[in-house]
C-alpha positions as CSV (number, residue, x, y, z in Angstrom):
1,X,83.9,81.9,96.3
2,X,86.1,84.4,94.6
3,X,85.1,87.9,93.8
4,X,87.4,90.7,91.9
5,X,87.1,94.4,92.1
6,X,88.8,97.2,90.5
7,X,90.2,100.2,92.9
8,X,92.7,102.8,92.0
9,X,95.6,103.7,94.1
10,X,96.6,107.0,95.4
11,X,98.1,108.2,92.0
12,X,95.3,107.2,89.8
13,X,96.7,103.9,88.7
14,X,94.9,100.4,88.7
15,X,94.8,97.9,91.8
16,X,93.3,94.5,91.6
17,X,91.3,93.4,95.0
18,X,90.7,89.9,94.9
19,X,88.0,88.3,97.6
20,X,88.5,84.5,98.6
21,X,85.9,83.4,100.9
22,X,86.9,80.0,102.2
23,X,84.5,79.8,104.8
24,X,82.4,82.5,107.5
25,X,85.7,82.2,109.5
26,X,88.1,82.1,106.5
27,X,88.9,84.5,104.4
28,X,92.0,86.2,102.0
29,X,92.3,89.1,100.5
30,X,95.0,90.0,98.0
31,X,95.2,93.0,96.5
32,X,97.5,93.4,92.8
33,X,99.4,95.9,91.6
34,X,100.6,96.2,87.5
35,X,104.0,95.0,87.0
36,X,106.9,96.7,86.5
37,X,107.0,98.4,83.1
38,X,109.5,98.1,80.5
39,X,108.8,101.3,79.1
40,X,109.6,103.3,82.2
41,X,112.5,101.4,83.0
42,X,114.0,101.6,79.7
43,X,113.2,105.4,80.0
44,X,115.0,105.5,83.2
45,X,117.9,103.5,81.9
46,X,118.1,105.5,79.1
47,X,118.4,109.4,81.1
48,X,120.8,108.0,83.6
49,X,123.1,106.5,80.5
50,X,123.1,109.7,78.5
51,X,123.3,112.0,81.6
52,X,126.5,109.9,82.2
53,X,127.7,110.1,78.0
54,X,127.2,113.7,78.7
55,X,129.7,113.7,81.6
56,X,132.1,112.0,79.8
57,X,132.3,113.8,77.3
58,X,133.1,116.8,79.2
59,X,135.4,115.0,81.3
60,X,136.6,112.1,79.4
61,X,136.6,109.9,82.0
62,X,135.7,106.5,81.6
63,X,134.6,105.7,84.7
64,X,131.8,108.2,84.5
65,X,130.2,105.9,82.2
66,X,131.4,102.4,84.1
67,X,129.8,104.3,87.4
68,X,126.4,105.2,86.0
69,X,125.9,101.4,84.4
70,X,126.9,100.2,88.0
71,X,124.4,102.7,89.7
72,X,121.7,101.9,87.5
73,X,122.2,98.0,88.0
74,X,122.4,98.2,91.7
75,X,119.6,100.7,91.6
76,X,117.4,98.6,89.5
77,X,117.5,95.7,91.5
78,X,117.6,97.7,95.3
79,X,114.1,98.8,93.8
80,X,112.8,95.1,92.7
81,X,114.3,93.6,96.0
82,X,113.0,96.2,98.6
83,X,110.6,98.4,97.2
84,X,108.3,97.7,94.1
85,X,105.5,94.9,95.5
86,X,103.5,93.3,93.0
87,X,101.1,91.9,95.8
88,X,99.8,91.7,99.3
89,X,97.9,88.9,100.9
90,X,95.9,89.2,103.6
91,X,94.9,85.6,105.5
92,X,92.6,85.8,108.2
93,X,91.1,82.2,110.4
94,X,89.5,83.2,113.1
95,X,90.6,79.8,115.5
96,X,93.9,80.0,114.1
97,X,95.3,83.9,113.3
98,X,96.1,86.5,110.4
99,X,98.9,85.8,107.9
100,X,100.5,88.7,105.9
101,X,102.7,88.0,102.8
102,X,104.1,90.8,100.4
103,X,105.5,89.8,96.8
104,X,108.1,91.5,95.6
105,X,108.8,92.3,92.1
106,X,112.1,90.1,92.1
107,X,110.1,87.1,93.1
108,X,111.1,87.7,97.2
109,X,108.5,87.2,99.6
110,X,107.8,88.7,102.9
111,X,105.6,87.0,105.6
112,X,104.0,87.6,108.8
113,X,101.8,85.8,111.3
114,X,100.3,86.8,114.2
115,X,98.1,84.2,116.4
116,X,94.2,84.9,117.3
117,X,95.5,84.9,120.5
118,X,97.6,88.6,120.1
119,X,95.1,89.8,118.3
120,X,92.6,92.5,120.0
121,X,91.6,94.7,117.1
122,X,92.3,95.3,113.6
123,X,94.2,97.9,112.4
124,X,95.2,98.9,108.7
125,X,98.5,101.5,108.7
126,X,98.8,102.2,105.0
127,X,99.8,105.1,105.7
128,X,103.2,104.2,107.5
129,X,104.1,101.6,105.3
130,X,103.0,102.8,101.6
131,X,103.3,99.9,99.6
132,X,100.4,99.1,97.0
133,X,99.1,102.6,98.0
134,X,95.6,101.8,98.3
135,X,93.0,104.4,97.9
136,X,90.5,104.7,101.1
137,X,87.3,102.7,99.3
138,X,89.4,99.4,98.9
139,X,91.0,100.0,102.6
140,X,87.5,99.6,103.8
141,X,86.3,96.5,102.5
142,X,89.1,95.0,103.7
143,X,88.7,96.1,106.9
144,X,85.2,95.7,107.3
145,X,85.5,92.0,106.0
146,X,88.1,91.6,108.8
147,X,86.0,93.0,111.4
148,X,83.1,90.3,110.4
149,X,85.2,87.9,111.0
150,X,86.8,89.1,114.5
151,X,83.1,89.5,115.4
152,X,82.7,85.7,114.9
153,X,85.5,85.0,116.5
154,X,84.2,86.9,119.8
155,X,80.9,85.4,119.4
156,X,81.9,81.6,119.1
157,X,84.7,81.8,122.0
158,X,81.9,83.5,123.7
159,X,79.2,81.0,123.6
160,X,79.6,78.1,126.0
C-alpha cells in the first residue's frame, strides 16, 4: 500500500512524502523535493555573466569573462553533485536493518546501511545535515512509523 502526503519545508516550499507499506515489518519512506528550476538557474547564470561583462568593461580583460563562465560551470555542477537532493529514501526491515539512499540532482546516489543488529534507537538529525529541509509535521510521521516498527522488532525477538 502507497500513501502520498503533502508537507512544506522550512522555507515554505513543497515536499512530497511518499508511504510504502510492504509489510508490518517493512516499510519506506521517501520524501521529494521539486527539481531544479530553469528559471532560477538561468537567473543566476545570467547575474554572474553580466556582473563579469561589467568587469570587463572596466578592465578589458578577457579573462574576466572566460573566469566567470568557468566559475559558473564548476559552480553549477559542485551544487548538482554535492548539494541539491531531489530525494531521500528511508528503508526500514525490522529482521534485516535500515537503508538510507539520497538522490542527487546529477543523477548520483548516496547509500547507507546499518544492520538491526547496531541499531538501539531511532534518531532523525535534520538539523545537522539539512538536506530536503523537512518541516517538523513530516519529521514525525516518519519517526513514529519507524518507532512501530522497532517496537515489533523488540516484541518478536522477545517472544520465545
Amino acid at each position: 500500500m502507497e500513501v502520498e502526503q503533502s508537507f512544506s519545508d522550512i522555507c515554505g516550499g513543497r515536499l512530497a512524502l511518499q508511504r510504502r507499506y510492504y509489510s508490518p515489518s517493512c516499510r519506506e519512506f521517501c520524501v521529494s523535493c521539486p527539481r531544479l528550476s530553469l528559471r532560477s538557474l538561468t537567473a543566476v547564470t545570467c547575474t554572474v555573466w553580466l556582473a563579469a561583462y561589467g568587469l570587463f568593461t572596466l578592465c578589458e580583460n578577457s579573462m574576466i569573462l572566460s573566469a566567470a563562465i568557468f566559475i559558473t560551470l564548476l559552480g553549477l555542477l559542485g551544487y548538482l553533485h554535492f548539494v541539491k537532493i531531489d530525494q531521500e529514501t528511508l528503508l526500514i526491515i525490522d529482521s534485516l536493518g535500515i537503508q538510507m539512499t539520497s538522490s542527487y540532482a546529477s543523477g548520483k546516489e548516496s547509500t547507507t546501511f546499518i544492520e538491526m543488529g547496531k541499531v538501539k534507537d531511532l534518531v532523525i538529525n535534520e538539523a545537522i545535515y539539512m538536506s530536503a529541509k523537512p518541516r517538523l509535521d513530516c519529521l514525525i510521521e516518519v519517526y513514529r512509523s519507524c518507532q512501530e516498527i522497532l517496537a515489533h522488532q523488540k516484541a518478536t525477538s522477545a517472544s520465545p
